[in-house]
N, C-alpha and C positions, 0 to 999 in steps of 0.2 A: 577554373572549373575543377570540383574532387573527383577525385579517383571515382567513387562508388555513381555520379552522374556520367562520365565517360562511358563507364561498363553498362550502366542502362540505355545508354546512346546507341552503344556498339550492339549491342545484345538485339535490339528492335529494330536498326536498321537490317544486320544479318537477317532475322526471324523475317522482316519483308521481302527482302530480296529472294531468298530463295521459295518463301512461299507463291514470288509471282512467277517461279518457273510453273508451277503446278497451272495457273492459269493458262498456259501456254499449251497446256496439255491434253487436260480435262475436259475441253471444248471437243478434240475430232470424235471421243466415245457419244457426244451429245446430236452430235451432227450427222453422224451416220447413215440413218435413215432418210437424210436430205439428200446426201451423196448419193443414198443407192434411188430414191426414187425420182427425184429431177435430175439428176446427170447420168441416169442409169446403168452405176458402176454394180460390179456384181460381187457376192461378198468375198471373195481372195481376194478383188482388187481392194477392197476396205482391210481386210488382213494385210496386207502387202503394204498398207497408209501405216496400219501398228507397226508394222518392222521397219518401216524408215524412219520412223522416230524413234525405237526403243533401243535398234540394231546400233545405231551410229554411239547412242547415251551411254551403250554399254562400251563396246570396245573402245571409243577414246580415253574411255578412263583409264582403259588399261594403256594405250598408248601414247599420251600422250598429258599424263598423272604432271610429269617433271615438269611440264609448263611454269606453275604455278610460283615451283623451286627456283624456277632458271630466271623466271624475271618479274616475279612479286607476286603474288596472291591478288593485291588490290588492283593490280593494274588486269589481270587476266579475268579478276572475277567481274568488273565494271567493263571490259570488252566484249564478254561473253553473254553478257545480259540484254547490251546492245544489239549483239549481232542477233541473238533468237529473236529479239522484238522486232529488228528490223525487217526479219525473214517471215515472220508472219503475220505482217501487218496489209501488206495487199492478198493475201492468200481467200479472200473472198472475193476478188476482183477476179479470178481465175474460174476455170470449167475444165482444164485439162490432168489427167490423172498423171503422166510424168512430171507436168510441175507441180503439183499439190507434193509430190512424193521427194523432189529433190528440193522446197522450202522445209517440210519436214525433217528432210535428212538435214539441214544446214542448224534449223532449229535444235534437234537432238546432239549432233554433235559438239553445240556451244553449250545446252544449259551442261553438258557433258564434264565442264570446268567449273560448276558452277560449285556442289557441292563439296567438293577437295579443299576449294579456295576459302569456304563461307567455313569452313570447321579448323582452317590454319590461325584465319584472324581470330576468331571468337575464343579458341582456346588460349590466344595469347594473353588476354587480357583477365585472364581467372588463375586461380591458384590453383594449384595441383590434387590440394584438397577437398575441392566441390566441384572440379571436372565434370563428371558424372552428373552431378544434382543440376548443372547448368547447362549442358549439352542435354540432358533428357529434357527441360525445358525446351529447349531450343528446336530439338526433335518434332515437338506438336508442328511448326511452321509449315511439315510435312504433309499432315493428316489435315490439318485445318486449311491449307490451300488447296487441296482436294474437293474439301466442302465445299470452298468459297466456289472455289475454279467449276463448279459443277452448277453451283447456283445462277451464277452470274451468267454460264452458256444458255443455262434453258431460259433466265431472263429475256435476253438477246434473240435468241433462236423465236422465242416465242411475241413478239414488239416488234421488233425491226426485221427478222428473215436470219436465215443461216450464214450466210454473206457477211454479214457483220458481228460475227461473236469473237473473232480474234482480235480488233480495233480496240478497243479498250483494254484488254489485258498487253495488248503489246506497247499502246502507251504506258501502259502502270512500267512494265521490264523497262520500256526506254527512259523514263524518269529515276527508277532506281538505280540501272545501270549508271549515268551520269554522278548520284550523289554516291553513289560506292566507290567511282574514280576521287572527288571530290573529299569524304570523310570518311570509308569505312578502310584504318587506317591499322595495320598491325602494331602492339604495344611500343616492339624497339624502332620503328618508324616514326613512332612519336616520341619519341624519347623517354619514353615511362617506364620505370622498372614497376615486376607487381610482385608484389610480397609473397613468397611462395611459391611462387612459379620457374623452374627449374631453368625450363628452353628461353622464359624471357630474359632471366640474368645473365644467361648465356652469351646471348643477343647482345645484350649492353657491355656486356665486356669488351666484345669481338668486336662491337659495331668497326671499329677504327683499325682491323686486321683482316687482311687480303686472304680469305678460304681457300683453301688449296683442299680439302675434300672433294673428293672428286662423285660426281653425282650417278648413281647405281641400276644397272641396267635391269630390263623387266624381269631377268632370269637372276639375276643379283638381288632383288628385291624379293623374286619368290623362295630363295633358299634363306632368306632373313628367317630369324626362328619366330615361331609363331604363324608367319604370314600366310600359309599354307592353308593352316587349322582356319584361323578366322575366316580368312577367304571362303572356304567350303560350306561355314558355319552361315557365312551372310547368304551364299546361294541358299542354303536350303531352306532356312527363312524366308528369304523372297519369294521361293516357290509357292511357299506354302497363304504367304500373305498375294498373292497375286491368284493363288487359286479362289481365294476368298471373295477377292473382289469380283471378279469373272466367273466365277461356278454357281457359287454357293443360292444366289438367287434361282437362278434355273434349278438347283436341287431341291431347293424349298417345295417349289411350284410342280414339280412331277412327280417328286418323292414322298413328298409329306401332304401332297395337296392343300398349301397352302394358296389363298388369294392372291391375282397380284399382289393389292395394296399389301397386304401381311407380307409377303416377300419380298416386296421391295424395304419395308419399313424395317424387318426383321434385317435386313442386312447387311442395315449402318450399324447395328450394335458390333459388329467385329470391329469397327471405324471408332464406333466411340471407346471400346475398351484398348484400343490403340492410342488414341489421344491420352488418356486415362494412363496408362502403363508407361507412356514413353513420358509421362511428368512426373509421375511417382516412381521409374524404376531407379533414377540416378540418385536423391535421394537414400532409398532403401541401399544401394549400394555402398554409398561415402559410408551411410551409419554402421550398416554389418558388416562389410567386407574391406573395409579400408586397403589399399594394398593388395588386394586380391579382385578386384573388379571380375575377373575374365571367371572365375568361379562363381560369382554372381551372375552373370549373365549366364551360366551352364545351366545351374538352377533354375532359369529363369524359363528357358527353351524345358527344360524337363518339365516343370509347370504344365508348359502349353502343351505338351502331349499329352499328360495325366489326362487334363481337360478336353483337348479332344477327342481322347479314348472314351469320356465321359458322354461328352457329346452323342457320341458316335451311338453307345448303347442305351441312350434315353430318347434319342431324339423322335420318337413315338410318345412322349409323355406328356406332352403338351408345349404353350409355345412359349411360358413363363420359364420354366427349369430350361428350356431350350436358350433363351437368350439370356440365363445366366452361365453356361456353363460354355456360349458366343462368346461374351462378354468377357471373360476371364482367359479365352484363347487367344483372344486378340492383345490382350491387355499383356499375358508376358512372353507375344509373338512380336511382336511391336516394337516393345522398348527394346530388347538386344537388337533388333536392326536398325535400330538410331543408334544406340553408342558403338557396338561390333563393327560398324561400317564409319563410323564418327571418329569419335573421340580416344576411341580405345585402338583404333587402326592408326591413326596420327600418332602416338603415344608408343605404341609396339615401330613403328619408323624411327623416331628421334632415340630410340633404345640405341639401335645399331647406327645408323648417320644421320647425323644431324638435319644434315640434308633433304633427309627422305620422307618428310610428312606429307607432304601434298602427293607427291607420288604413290605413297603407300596405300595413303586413304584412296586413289583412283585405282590402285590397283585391285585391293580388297571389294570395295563398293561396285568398282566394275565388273568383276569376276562374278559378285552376288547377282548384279543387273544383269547378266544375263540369260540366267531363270526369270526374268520378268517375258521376254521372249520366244522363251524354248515353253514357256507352261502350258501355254494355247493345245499345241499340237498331243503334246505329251499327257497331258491332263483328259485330254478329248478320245486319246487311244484307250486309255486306262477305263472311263468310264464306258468305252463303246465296249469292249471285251470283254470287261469285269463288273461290270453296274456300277453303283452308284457307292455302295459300301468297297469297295474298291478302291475307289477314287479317296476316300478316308482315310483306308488303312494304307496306302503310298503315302499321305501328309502324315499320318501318326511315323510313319516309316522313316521319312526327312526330318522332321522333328528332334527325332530319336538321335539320328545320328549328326543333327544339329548339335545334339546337348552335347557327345560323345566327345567329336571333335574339339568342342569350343572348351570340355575339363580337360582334354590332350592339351590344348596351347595354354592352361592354366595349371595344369603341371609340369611344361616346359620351364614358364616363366617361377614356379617354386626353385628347381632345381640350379636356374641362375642366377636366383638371389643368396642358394645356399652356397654355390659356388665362386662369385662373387659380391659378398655383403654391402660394397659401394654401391650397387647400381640402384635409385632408388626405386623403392616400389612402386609405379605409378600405376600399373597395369593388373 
Protein backbone atom coordinates (compact mmCIF):
# COMPACT_ATOMS: atom_id res chain seq x y z
CA UNK A 1 0.00 0.00 0.00
CA UNK A 2 1.66 3.89 -0.84
CA UNK A 3 2.49 6.11 1.36
CA UNK A 4 -0.08 8.81 0.01
CA UNK A 5 -3.18 5.86 0.48
CA UNK A 6 -2.01 5.15 4.15
CA UNK A 7 -2.26 9.01 4.94
CA UNK A 8 -5.76 9.04 3.29
CA UNK A 9 -6.72 6.05 5.37
CA UNK A 10 -5.37 7.70 8.44
CA UNK A 11 -6.64 11.04 7.80
CA UNK A 12 -10.67 9.72 7.44
CA UNK A 13 -10.61 7.27 9.99
CA UNK A 14 -9.07 10.16 12.70
CA UNK A 15 -11.67 12.86 10.94
CA UNK A 16 -14.45 9.93 11.96
CA UNK A 17 -13.46 9.21 15.08
CA UNK A 18 -13.37 12.35 16.64
CA UNK A 19 -16.42 13.60 14.78
CA UNK A 20 -18.42 10.94 16.60
CA UNK A 21 -17.46 12.49 19.83
CA UNK A 22 -19.66 15.49 18.75
CA UNK A 23 -22.62 13.00 18.42
CA UNK A 24 -22.17 12.08 21.92
CA UNK A 25 -22.80 15.52 22.72
CA UNK A 26 -25.03 17.41 20.50
CA UNK A 27 -27.99 15.26 21.59
CA UNK A 28 -28.50 16.57 25.53
CA UNK A 29 -28.74 20.55 23.93
CA UNK A 30 -31.65 18.68 21.77
CA UNK A 31 -33.40 16.88 24.45
CA UNK A 32 -33.72 19.44 26.82
CA UNK A 33 -36.92 20.16 26.69
CA UNK A 34 -37.92 16.48 27.04
CA UNK A 35 -35.92 16.47 30.25
CA UNK A 36 -37.54 19.41 31.50
CA UNK A 37 -41.11 18.61 30.67
CA UNK A 38 -41.58 14.64 31.05
CA UNK A 39 -39.16 14.20 33.99
CA UNK A 40 -39.80 17.53 35.22
CA UNK A 41 -36.09 18.60 35.75
CA UNK A 42 -35.88 22.44 36.21
CA UNK A 43 -33.42 24.46 34.25
CA UNK A 44 -30.10 24.40 36.84
CA UNK A 45 -30.74 20.96 36.91
CA UNK A 46 -30.30 20.90 32.89
CA UNK A 47 -27.40 23.33 33.57
CA UNK A 48 -25.91 21.08 35.99
CA UNK A 49 -26.28 18.10 32.86
CA UNK A 50 -23.80 20.85 30.90
CA UNK A 51 -21.21 20.96 33.53
CA UNK A 52 -21.04 17.11 33.93
CA UNK A 53 -20.16 16.81 30.71
CA UNK A 54 -18.01 19.90 29.80
CA UNK A 55 -16.56 20.12 33.51
CA UNK A 56 -14.92 16.48 33.56
CA UNK A 57 -13.77 17.24 29.12
CA UNK A 58 -11.98 20.18 30.48
CA UNK A 59 -9.92 19.29 33.53
CA UNK A 60 -8.88 15.75 32.31
CA UNK A 61 -7.21 17.32 29.83
CA UNK A 62 -5.36 19.13 31.98
CA UNK A 63 -4.70 16.13 34.15
CA UNK A 64 -4.47 13.49 32.81
CA UNK A 65 -2.84 14.85 29.00
CA UNK A 66 0.24 12.22 29.75
CA UNK A 67 -1.97 9.25 29.24
CA UNK A 68 -1.67 9.32 25.75
CA UNK A 69 2.50 9.75 26.23
CA UNK A 70 2.66 7.03 28.89
CA UNK A 71 1.07 4.25 26.92
CA UNK A 72 0.15 5.10 23.21
CA UNK A 73 -2.16 7.48 21.71
CA UNK A 74 -3.83 4.38 19.74
CA UNK A 75 -4.46 2.41 22.47
CA UNK A 76 -5.95 5.31 24.87
CA UNK A 77 -7.68 6.89 21.89
CA UNK A 78 -9.58 3.32 20.83
CA UNK A 79 -10.44 2.96 24.82
CA UNK A 80 -11.73 6.26 25.24
CA UNK A 81 -14.16 6.02 22.35
CA UNK A 82 -15.42 2.88 23.84
CA UNK A 83 -15.78 3.91 27.29
CA UNK A 84 -18.04 7.20 26.16
CA UNK A 85 -20.11 5.01 23.87
CA UNK A 86 -20.47 2.46 26.33
CA UNK A 87 -21.64 5.18 29.04
CA UNK A 88 -24.24 6.55 26.83
CA UNK A 89 -25.73 4.03 25.25
CA UNK A 90 -28.38 2.89 27.97
CA UNK A 91 -28.65 6.57 29.17
CA UNK A 92 -32.27 6.66 27.67
CA UNK A 93 -33.29 3.76 29.61
CA UNK A 94 -32.86 6.06 32.61
CA UNK A 95 -35.26 8.93 34.47
CA UNK A 96 -32.97 9.78 37.23
CA UNK A 97 -30.96 13.11 37.37
CA UNK A 98 -27.81 11.63 39.44
CA UNK A 99 -27.32 9.00 36.91
CA UNK A 100 -28.06 10.93 33.56
CA UNK A 101 -25.20 13.21 35.46
CA UNK A 102 -22.67 10.70 36.51
CA UNK A 103 -22.97 8.66 32.56
CA UNK A 104 -22.23 12.27 31.44
CA UNK A 105 -19.40 12.81 33.61
CA UNK A 106 -18.01 9.22 32.62
CA UNK A 107 -18.71 10.26 28.88
CA UNK A 108 -16.85 13.82 29.22
CA UNK A 109 -14.05 12.56 30.91
CA UNK A 110 -13.27 9.81 28.16
CA UNK A 111 -13.99 11.85 24.82
CA UNK A 112 -11.56 14.15 27.27
CA UNK A 113 -8.51 11.73 25.59
CA UNK A 114 -9.83 11.78 22.61
CA UNK A 115 -8.55 14.93 20.98
CA UNK A 116 -4.81 14.88 22.24
CA UNK A 117 -4.60 11.25 20.98
CA UNK A 118 -6.48 12.03 17.43
CA UNK A 119 -3.80 15.18 16.77
CA UNK A 120 -0.45 12.82 17.98
CA UNK A 121 -1.38 10.10 15.32
CA UNK A 122 -2.51 12.27 12.39
CA UNK A 123 0.46 14.73 12.69
CA UNK A 124 2.76 11.83 12.49
CA UNK A 125 1.99 10.79 9.28
CA UNK A 126 2.39 14.47 7.50
CA UNK A 127 5.42 16.47 6.92
CA UNK A 128 6.19 19.21 8.85
CA UNK A 129 5.49 21.40 5.78
CA UNK A 130 1.59 20.98 5.41
CA UNK A 131 1.03 20.54 9.19
CA UNK A 132 -1.25 23.34 9.14
CA UNK A 133 -2.99 22.75 5.63
CA UNK A 134 -3.83 19.17 6.92
CA UNK A 135 -4.71 19.74 10.57
CA UNK A 136 -6.99 22.79 9.43
CA UNK A 137 -8.62 20.01 7.12
CA UNK A 138 -8.93 17.74 9.83
CA UNK A 139 -10.32 20.71 12.09
CA UNK A 140 -13.84 20.63 9.90
CA UNK A 141 -14.46 16.99 11.69
CA UNK A 142 -15.24 19.39 14.63
CA UNK A 143 -17.77 21.65 13.15
CA UNK A 144 -19.31 19.15 10.89
CA UNK A 145 -20.02 16.50 13.71
CA UNK A 146 -21.84 19.19 15.35
CA UNK A 147 -24.11 19.46 12.34
CA UNK A 148 -24.39 15.81 11.94
CA UNK A 149 -24.59 15.19 15.87
CA UNK A 150 -27.56 17.95 15.87
CA UNK A 151 -29.41 16.44 12.89
CA UNK A 152 -29.37 13.03 13.61
CA UNK A 153 -30.85 14.13 17.57
CA UNK A 154 -33.81 15.95 16.18
CA UNK A 155 -34.21 12.93 13.68
CA UNK A 156 -34.36 10.43 16.62
CA UNK A 157 -36.05 12.76 19.01
CA UNK A 158 -38.49 13.43 16.56
CA UNK A 159 -39.37 9.16 15.06
CA UNK A 160 -38.71 7.24 17.78
CA UNK A 161 -38.91 9.67 21.29
CA UNK A 162 -35.97 11.24 23.38
CA UNK A 163 -35.05 7.92 24.83
CA UNK A 164 -33.41 6.76 21.87
CA UNK A 165 -31.16 9.51 20.45
CA UNK A 166 -27.98 8.37 21.97
CA UNK A 167 -28.18 4.51 20.51
CA UNK A 168 -27.05 5.13 17.36
CA UNK A 169 -24.29 7.49 17.88
CA UNK A 170 -22.96 5.36 20.74
CA UNK A 171 -22.87 2.64 18.25
CA UNK A 172 -21.08 4.76 15.64
CA UNK A 173 -18.17 5.71 18.96
CA UNK A 174 -18.22 1.78 19.69
CA UNK A 175 -17.47 0.69 16.12
CA UNK A 176 -14.89 3.30 15.68
CA UNK A 177 -13.52 2.97 18.98
CA UNK A 178 -12.73 -0.85 17.99
CA UNK A 179 -11.10 0.09 14.33
CA UNK A 180 -8.80 2.93 15.99
CA UNK A 181 -7.54 -0.12 18.48
CA UNK A 182 -7.34 -2.16 15.30
CA UNK A 183 -5.74 0.48 12.37
CA UNK A 184 -5.47 3.95 13.52
CA UNK A 185 -1.75 3.36 14.05
CA UNK A 186 1.02 6.10 14.57
CA UNK A 187 3.78 6.31 11.73
CA UNK A 188 6.81 4.84 13.79
CA UNK A 189 4.38 2.08 15.03
CA UNK A 190 4.12 1.16 11.61
CA UNK A 191 7.32 1.42 10.69
CA UNK A 192 7.07 4.16 8.27
CA UNK A 193 9.43 6.87 8.07
CA UNK A 194 7.62 10.32 6.35
CA UNK A 195 9.71 12.40 4.44
CA UNK A 196 9.85 15.60 6.23
CA UNK A 197 8.74 15.08 9.31
CA UNK A 198 11.03 15.87 12.10
CA UNK A 199 9.36 13.79 15.33
CA UNK A 200 8.74 10.77 12.94
CA UNK A 201 12.54 10.24 12.01
CA UNK A 202 13.08 10.64 15.44
CA UNK A 203 10.92 7.92 16.29
CA UNK A 204 12.65 5.59 13.80
CA UNK A 205 15.82 6.09 15.04
CA UNK A 206 15.01 5.72 18.77
CA UNK A 207 12.40 3.11 17.93
CA UNK A 208 15.28 0.36 19.42
CA UNK A 209 16.48 2.84 22.56
CA UNK A 210 15.16 2.65 26.00
CA UNK A 211 13.97 6.72 26.70
CA UNK A 212 15.11 7.81 29.79
CA UNK A 213 13.32 11.33 29.37
CA UNK A 214 11.47 11.76 31.92
CA UNK A 215 7.78 12.77 31.38
CA UNK A 216 6.90 16.78 32.63
CA UNK A 217 4.68 17.67 35.18
CA UNK A 218 1.46 20.00 34.79
CA UNK A 219 3.60 23.03 36.28
CA UNK A 220 6.70 21.75 34.12
CA UNK A 221 4.56 21.93 31.18
CA UNK A 222 3.06 25.34 32.00
CA UNK A 223 6.64 27.17 32.33
CA UNK A 224 7.37 25.40 28.79
CA UNK A 225 7.77 28.59 26.61
CA UNK A 226 4.91 29.43 24.83
CA UNK A 227 2.41 27.15 26.67
CA UNK A 228 1.21 29.98 28.71
CA UNK A 229 0.47 32.34 25.71
CA UNK A 230 -1.38 29.57 23.71
CA UNK A 231 -3.15 28.35 26.42
CA UNK A 232 -4.83 31.76 27.19
CA UNK A 233 -5.17 32.36 23.55
CA UNK A 234 -7.43 29.01 23.16
CA UNK A 235 -9.55 30.17 26.27
CA UNK A 236 -10.32 33.15 24.78
CA UNK A 237 -11.45 31.89 21.70
CA UNK A 238 -13.47 29.32 23.16
CA UNK A 239 -15.20 31.97 24.99
CA UNK A 240 -15.84 33.70 22.31
CA UNK A 241 -16.90 30.82 19.88
CA UNK A 242 -19.16 29.22 22.68
CA UNK A 243 -20.88 32.65 23.25
CA UNK A 244 -21.88 32.34 19.65
CA UNK A 245 -23.30 29.10 19.83
CA UNK A 246 -25.33 29.89 23.02
CA UNK A 247 -26.05 33.67 22.83
CA UNK A 248 -26.07 34.81 19.67
CA UNK A 249 -29.66 33.37 18.60
CA UNK A 250 -31.30 34.81 21.53
CA UNK A 251 -29.59 38.14 20.61
CA UNK A 252 -31.02 38.03 17.20
CA UNK A 253 -34.40 37.51 18.50
CA UNK A 254 -34.75 40.50 21.17
CA UNK A 255 -32.16 42.74 19.88
CA UNK A 256 -32.62 42.99 16.30
CA UNK A 257 -36.17 41.53 16.24
CA UNK A 258 -35.46 39.05 14.07
CA UNK A 259 -37.96 35.81 13.53
CA UNK A 260 -37.32 32.68 14.95
CA UNK A 261 -36.86 31.05 11.66
CA UNK A 262 -34.27 34.01 10.68
CA UNK A 263 -32.52 33.47 13.96
CA UNK A 264 -32.28 30.25 14.07
CA UNK A 265 -30.92 30.26 10.26
CA UNK A 266 -28.88 33.28 10.82
CA UNK A 267 -26.89 31.46 13.35
CA UNK A 268 -25.33 28.60 11.58
CA UNK A 269 -23.48 31.19 9.45
CA UNK A 270 -20.77 31.71 12.46
CA UNK A 271 -20.78 27.47 12.04
CA UNK A 272 -20.34 27.72 8.53
CA UNK A 273 -17.59 30.31 8.43
CA UNK A 274 -16.02 28.08 10.96
CA UNK A 275 -16.02 25.03 8.62
CA UNK A 276 -14.86 27.59 6.06
CA UNK A 277 -11.80 29.15 8.03
CA UNK A 278 -10.70 25.96 9.76
CA UNK A 279 -10.04 24.36 5.87
CA UNK A 280 -8.74 27.41 4.50
CA UNK A 281 -6.77 28.73 7.50
CA UNK A 282 -3.89 25.94 7.41
CA UNK A 283 -3.35 26.45 3.94
CA UNK A 284 -3.16 30.21 4.04
CA UNK A 285 -0.65 29.57 6.72
CA UNK A 286 2.01 26.93 5.17
CA UNK A 287 1.78 29.53 2.04
CA UNK A 288 2.51 33.07 3.96
CA UNK A 289 3.93 32.17 7.11
CA UNK A 290 5.98 29.25 6.64
CA UNK A 291 7.88 28.98 10.03
CA UNK A 292 5.94 31.37 11.57
CA UNK A 293 2.42 29.71 11.97
CA UNK A 294 1.80 31.28 15.71
CA UNK A 295 1.84 34.90 13.85
CA UNK A 296 -0.60 33.65 11.47
CA UNK A 297 -2.80 32.58 13.68
CA UNK A 298 -2.32 36.18 15.71
CA UNK A 299 -3.49 37.71 12.60
CA UNK A 300 -6.04 35.58 12.36
CA UNK A 301 -7.79 36.23 15.83
CA UNK A 302 -7.05 40.23 15.02
CA UNK A 303 -9.24 39.50 11.95
CA UNK A 304 -12.02 38.27 14.13
CA UNK A 305 -12.24 41.39 16.06
CA UNK A 306 -11.87 43.80 13.35
CA UNK A 307 -15.06 41.89 12.22
CA UNK A 308 -16.79 41.72 15.17
CA UNK A 309 -16.18 45.33 15.97
CA UNK A 310 -17.84 45.56 12.39
CA UNK A 311 -20.61 43.45 13.30
CA UNK A 312 -21.16 44.98 16.22
CA UNK A 313 -21.74 48.74 14.66
CA UNK A 314 -23.79 47.63 11.52
CA UNK A 315 -25.70 45.11 12.84
CA UNK A 316 -28.98 47.44 12.28
CA UNK A 317 -28.34 47.37 8.71
CA UNK A 318 -29.85 44.62 7.56
CA UNK A 319 -29.54 40.88 7.63
CA UNK A 320 -27.20 40.43 4.36
CA UNK A 321 -24.07 42.68 5.60
CA UNK A 322 -25.06 41.03 8.98
CA UNK A 323 -24.12 37.44 7.96
CA UNK A 324 -21.41 38.51 6.10
CA UNK A 325 -19.54 40.19 8.53
CA UNK A 326 -20.98 36.55 10.89
CA UNK A 327 -19.40 34.89 8.51
CA UNK A 328 -15.99 36.18 8.43
CA UNK A 329 -15.96 36.18 12.53
CA UNK A 330 -16.39 32.75 12.71
CA UNK A 331 -14.33 32.07 9.74
CA UNK A 332 -10.97 33.43 11.51
CA UNK A 333 -12.43 32.54 15.06
CA UNK A 334 -12.38 29.01 14.26
CA UNK A 335 -9.52 28.05 12.33
CA UNK A 336 -6.74 29.37 15.33
CA UNK A 337 -8.79 26.99 17.59
CA UNK A 338 -8.24 24.03 15.61
CA UNK A 339 -4.56 24.51 15.12
CA UNK A 340 -3.71 26.72 18.53
CA UNK A 341 -5.38 23.87 20.49
CA UNK A 342 -4.03 21.02 17.56
CA UNK A 343 -1.36 20.99 15.81
CA UNK A 344 0.61 24.03 16.97
CA UNK A 345 0.12 22.87 20.83
CA UNK A 346 1.66 19.38 19.84
CA UNK A 347 4.53 21.08 18.08
CA UNK A 348 5.39 23.96 20.92
CA UNK A 349 5.68 20.30 23.26
CA UNK A 350 8.00 18.25 21.07
CA UNK A 351 10.06 21.78 20.96
CA UNK A 352 11.02 21.24 24.61
CA UNK A 353 10.40 17.13 25.34
CA UNK A 354 9.85 14.86 23.16
CA UNK A 355 7.65 13.42 25.27
CA UNK A 356 5.30 16.12 25.86
CA UNK A 357 2.78 16.10 22.82
CA UNK A 358 -0.09 14.60 23.87
CA UNK A 359 0.19 16.14 27.27
CA UNK A 360 0.71 19.61 26.05
CA UNK A 361 -2.02 19.56 23.58
CA UNK A 362 -4.41 18.30 26.82
CA UNK A 363 -3.08 20.81 28.46
CA UNK A 364 -3.54 23.85 26.20
CA UNK A 365 -6.98 22.60 24.76
CA UNK A 366 -7.98 21.86 28.19
CA UNK A 367 -7.26 25.07 29.83
CA UNK A 368 -9.13 26.65 26.60
CA UNK A 369 -12.21 24.13 27.39
CA UNK A 370 -12.73 25.50 30.21
CA UNK A 371 -14.34 28.76 28.91
CA UNK A 372 -16.76 26.49 27.19
CA UNK A 373 -18.18 26.13 30.89
CA UNK A 374 -17.45 29.34 32.86
CA UNK A 375 -19.26 31.25 29.48
CA UNK A 376 -22.91 30.30 30.57
CA UNK A 377 -22.67 32.24 33.82
CA UNK A 378 -20.34 34.93 32.91
CA UNK A 379 -21.88 35.77 29.44
CA UNK A 380 -25.42 35.91 31.30
CA UNK A 381 -23.90 38.55 34.13
CA UNK A 382 -22.48 40.74 31.37
CA UNK A 383 -25.63 41.03 29.34
CA UNK A 384 -28.03 41.14 32.48
CA UNK A 385 -25.88 44.47 33.78
CA UNK A 386 -24.63 45.83 30.60
CA UNK A 387 -27.15 44.90 27.69
CA UNK A 388 -26.60 43.33 25.02
CA UNK A 389 -23.77 45.55 23.35
CA UNK A 390 -21.93 44.61 26.37
CA UNK A 391 -21.96 41.34 25.76
CA UNK A 392 -20.00 42.35 22.24
CA UNK A 393 -17.59 44.59 23.50
CA UNK A 394 -16.37 41.68 26.39
CA UNK A 395 -15.99 39.17 22.97
CA UNK A 396 -14.24 42.19 21.03
CA UNK A 397 -12.36 42.40 24.39
CA UNK A 398 -11.11 38.37 24.41
CA UNK A 399 -10.46 38.55 20.92
CA UNK A 400 -8.28 41.29 21.37
CA UNK A 401 -6.30 39.92 23.82
CA UNK A 402 -6.50 36.61 22.01
CA UNK A 403 -4.41 38.09 19.18
CA UNK A 404 -2.05 39.86 21.95
CA UNK A 405 -1.16 36.88 23.53
CA UNK A 406 -0.97 34.38 20.77
CA UNK A 407 1.99 37.51 18.85
CA UNK A 408 3.58 37.22 22.57
CA UNK A 409 4.23 33.35 22.02
CA UNK A 410 5.14 34.29 18.33
CA UNK A 411 7.60 36.41 19.46
CA UNK A 412 9.01 34.11 21.98
CA UNK A 413 9.37 31.56 19.47
CA UNK A 414 11.41 34.33 17.00
CA UNK A 415 13.77 35.08 19.74
CA UNK A 416 14.59 31.20 20.09
CA UNK A 417 15.22 30.58 16.70
CA UNK A 418 17.50 33.57 16.81
CA UNK A 419 19.03 32.40 19.65
CA UNK A 420 19.28 29.00 18.80
CA UNK A 421 19.43 28.47 14.75
CA UNK A 422 19.03 24.61 15.01
CA UNK A 423 15.76 24.44 16.33
CA UNK A 424 13.54 23.91 13.46
CA UNK A 425 10.93 26.26 12.77
CA UNK A 426 7.94 24.45 12.93
CA UNK A 427 5.92 26.62 14.93
Amino acid sequence: MSLRIRQILIFCLGWLAYASTYLLRKPLGVIKADLESGLSMSKTQLGWLDTALLLPYAVMQMLLGHIGDRFGARYTLGISLLCAGFSMITFGTWSSFPVFSLLLFINGAAQSQCWPNCTKILLSWFSDSIRNSVFGMYGTCAFSGGIIGTVSAVYFQSTYGWRFVFIAPSIIAIVLGLLVLLFYKEASEAHISIPGNESSRKSMQGSGEIDKTEMPSIIGMWRMPMVAEVAIAVFCVKVVRYCMYMWLPLYLLRQLNYTKTQAGIFSTVFDVGGVAGSAAIGFFIDRFFPGRSIMGNALSIFFSTIFLILFNLTCTWGIALNCIFMFFTGAFCSGPDVLLGGSIAAEIGELTNKKAAVATVGLINGFGSVGTFIEGPVIGFVATHFGWSGMFYFMILLCFCGAVVTYRAGRIHAIMLAKTPNIVPQV
